[in-house]
C-alpha positions in Angstrom: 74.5 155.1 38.2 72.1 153.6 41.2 69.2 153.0 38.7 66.8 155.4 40.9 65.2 157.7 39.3 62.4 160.4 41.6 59.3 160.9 39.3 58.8 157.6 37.5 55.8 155.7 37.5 56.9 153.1 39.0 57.5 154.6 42.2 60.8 154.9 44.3 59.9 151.7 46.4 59.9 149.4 43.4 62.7 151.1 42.2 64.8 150.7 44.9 63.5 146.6 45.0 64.3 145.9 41.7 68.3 147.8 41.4 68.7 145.7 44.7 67.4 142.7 43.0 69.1 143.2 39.7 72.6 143.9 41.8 72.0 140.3 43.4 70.9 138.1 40.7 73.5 139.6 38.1 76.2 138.8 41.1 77.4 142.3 41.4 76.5 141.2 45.2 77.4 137.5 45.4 75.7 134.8 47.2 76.7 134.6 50.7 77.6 138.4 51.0 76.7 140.4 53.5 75.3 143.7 53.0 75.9 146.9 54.9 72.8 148.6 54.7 74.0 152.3 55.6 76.3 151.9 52.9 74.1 150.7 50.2 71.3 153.6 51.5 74.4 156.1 50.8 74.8 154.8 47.4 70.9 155.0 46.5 70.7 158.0 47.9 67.5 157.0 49.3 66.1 156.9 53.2 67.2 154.2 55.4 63.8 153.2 56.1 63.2 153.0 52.7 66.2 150.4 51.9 64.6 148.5 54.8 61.6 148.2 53.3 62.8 147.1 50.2 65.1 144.5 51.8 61.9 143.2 53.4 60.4 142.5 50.2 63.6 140.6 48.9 63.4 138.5 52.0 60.0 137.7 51.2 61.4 136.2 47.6 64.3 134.3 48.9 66.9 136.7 48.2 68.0 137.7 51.3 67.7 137.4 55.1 68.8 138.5 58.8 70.8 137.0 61.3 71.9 138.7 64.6 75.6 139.1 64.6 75.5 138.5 61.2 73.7 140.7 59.4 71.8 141.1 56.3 73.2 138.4 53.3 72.4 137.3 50.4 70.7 133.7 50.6 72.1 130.8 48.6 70.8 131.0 45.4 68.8 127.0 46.1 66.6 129.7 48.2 65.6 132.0 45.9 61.9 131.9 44.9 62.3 131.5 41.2 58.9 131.2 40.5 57.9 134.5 41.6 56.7 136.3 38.7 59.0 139.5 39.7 61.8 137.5 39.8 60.9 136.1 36.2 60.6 139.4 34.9 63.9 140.9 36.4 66.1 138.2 34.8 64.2 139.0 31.4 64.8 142.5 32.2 68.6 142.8 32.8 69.2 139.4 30.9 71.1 138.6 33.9 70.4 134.6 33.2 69.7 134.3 29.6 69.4 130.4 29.9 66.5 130.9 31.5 64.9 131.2 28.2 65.6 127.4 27.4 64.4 126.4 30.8 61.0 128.2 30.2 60.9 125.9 27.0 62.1 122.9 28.8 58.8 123.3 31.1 56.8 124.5 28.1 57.6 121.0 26.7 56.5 119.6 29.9 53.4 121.3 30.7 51.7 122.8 27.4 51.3 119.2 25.2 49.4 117.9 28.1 47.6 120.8 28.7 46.2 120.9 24.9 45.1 117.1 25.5 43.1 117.7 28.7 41.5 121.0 26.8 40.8 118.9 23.8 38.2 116.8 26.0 37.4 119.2 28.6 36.9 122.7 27.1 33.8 124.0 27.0 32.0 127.0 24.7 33.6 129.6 27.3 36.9 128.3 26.4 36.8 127.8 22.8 35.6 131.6 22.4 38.7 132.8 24.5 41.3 130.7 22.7 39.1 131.9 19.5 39.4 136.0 20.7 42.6 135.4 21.4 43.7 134.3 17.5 41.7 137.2 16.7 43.9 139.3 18.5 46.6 138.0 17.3 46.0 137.8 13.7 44.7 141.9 13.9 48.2 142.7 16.5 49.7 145.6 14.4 52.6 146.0 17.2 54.8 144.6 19.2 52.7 144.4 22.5 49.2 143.4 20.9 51.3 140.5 19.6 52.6 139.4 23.2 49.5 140.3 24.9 47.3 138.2 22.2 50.5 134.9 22.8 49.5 135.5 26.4 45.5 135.3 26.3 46.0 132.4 24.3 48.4 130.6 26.5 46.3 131.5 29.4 42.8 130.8 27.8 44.5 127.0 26.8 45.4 126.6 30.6 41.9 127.7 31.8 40.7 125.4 29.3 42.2 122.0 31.2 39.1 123.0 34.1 42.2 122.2 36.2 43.0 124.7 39.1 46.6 124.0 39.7 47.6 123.8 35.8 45.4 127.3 35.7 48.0 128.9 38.0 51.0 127.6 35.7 50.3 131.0 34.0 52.0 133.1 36.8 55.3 131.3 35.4 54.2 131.7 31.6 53.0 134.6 31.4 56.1 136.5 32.7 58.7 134.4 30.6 56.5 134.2 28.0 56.1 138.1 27.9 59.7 138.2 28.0 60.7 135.8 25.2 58.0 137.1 23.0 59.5 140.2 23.0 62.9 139.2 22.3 61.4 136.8 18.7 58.8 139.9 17.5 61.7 142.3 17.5 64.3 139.6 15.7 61.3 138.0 13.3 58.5 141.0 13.4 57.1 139.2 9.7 57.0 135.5 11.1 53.2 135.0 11.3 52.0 133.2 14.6 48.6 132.4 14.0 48.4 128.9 11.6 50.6 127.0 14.7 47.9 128.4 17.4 45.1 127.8 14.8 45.8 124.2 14.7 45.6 123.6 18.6 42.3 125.5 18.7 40.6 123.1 16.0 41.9 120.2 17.6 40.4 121.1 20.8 37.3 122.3 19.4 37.2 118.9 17.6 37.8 117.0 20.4 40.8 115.2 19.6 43.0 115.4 22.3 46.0 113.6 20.4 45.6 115.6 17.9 45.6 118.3 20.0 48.9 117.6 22.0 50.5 117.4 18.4 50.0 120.3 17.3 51.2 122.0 20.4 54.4 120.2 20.5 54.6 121.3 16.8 54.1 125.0 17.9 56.8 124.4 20.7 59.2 123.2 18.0 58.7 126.3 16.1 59.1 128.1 19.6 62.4 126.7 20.2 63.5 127.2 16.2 62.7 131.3 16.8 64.5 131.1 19.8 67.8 129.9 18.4 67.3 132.3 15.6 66.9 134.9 17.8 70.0 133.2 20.2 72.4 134.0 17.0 71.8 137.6 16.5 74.3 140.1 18.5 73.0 141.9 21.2 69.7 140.1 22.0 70.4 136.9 24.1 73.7 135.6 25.1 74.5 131.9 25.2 75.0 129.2 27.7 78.0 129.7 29.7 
């Protein structure tokens, strides 16, 4: 099976992108390999231009490149642009890497304490009433995706809430990994309730406490990491480390 399929929403181009993606990061084609192009447009079954155009987007992320005399090859894997938000979302979607999982914690750890104490004596009414919608939706989420999309607005809102720009733009990497872990814990815990951990962050902030504040999001990151082991010992959602 090439993975294309005429008709979907998606649309043949980002079809064809993400099966040549997924082949590449899962190591179906290794680093360092070169690809022959007519033969991979045989085995889509697609145009050659369009294969082209899709390799031009994978060069764009890293993944590959061109050489005369050499071909088209797979870059080392030290040049792939992991923080593209595509490239994110296709390891989540094929759980080619499940580790990555713990490295989006490991930089949760890093970046989310210190982003609760800089919103705890920066945020301003805008803020608090988007961290505040976003609990709403949360605590009203009757389903899967109002759930994630409610973890995201908050994450987000708590980001915006620092008033600084370069934090702000953390959430291309969150909200990807986040969308994907989040699905992975509501399906393995669907009755764990989310909203007292959040809750806590928000009143610190409001109250201006920013200690209090980084506290209580590294005691929601514990709880993070605590579904995600639970979830990392049921069969058939995330493999281990290898």
């Amino acid at each position: 099976m090439t993975g294309i399929q005429r008709g979907m929403s998606r649309g043949l181009h980002g079809q064809i992108v993400e099966v040549m993606a997924q082949r590449i990061l899962s190591g179906q084609i290794p680093e360092g390999a070169t690809i022959n192009v007519p033969d991979l447009q045989a085995d889509l079954g697609v145009s050659l231009t369009a294969v082209r155009e899709a390799l031009k987007v994978l060069t764009a992320k890293g993944l590959v490149d061109a050489r005369q005399k050499r071909g088209t090859f797979v870059r080392p894997r030290s040049d792939w642009n992991l923080l593209d938000a595509d490239m994110i979302r296709w390891h989540f979607d094929d759980d080619v890497r499940p580790e990555l999982l713990e490295e989006l914690h490991e930089v949760r750890g890093i970046v989310e304490p210190a982003a609760a104490r800089l919103a705890a004596i920066r945020a301003d009414g805008t803020d608090l009433a988007a961290l505040d919608a976003a609990l709403a939706a949360m605590a009203s989420a009757t389903d899967d995706l109002a759930a994630v999309n409610a973890d995201l607005a908050f994450h987000k809102a708590l980001l915006a809430a620092t008033g600084n720009e370069l934090l702000t733009k953390m959430e291309v990497i969150m909200e990807t990994g986040l969308a994907g872990r989040d699905r992975l814990v509501h399906k393995a815990k669907p009755s764990d309730d989310p909203v007292p951990s959040h809750q806590r962050v928000v009143e610190a902030v409001r109250a201006g406490d920013p200690e209090g504040a980084e506290l209580a999001m590294r005691e929601l990151l514990a709880k993070a990491a605590e579904d995600l082991s639970d979830v990392r010992k049921k069969p058939g959602t995330v493999r281990g480390r290898k």
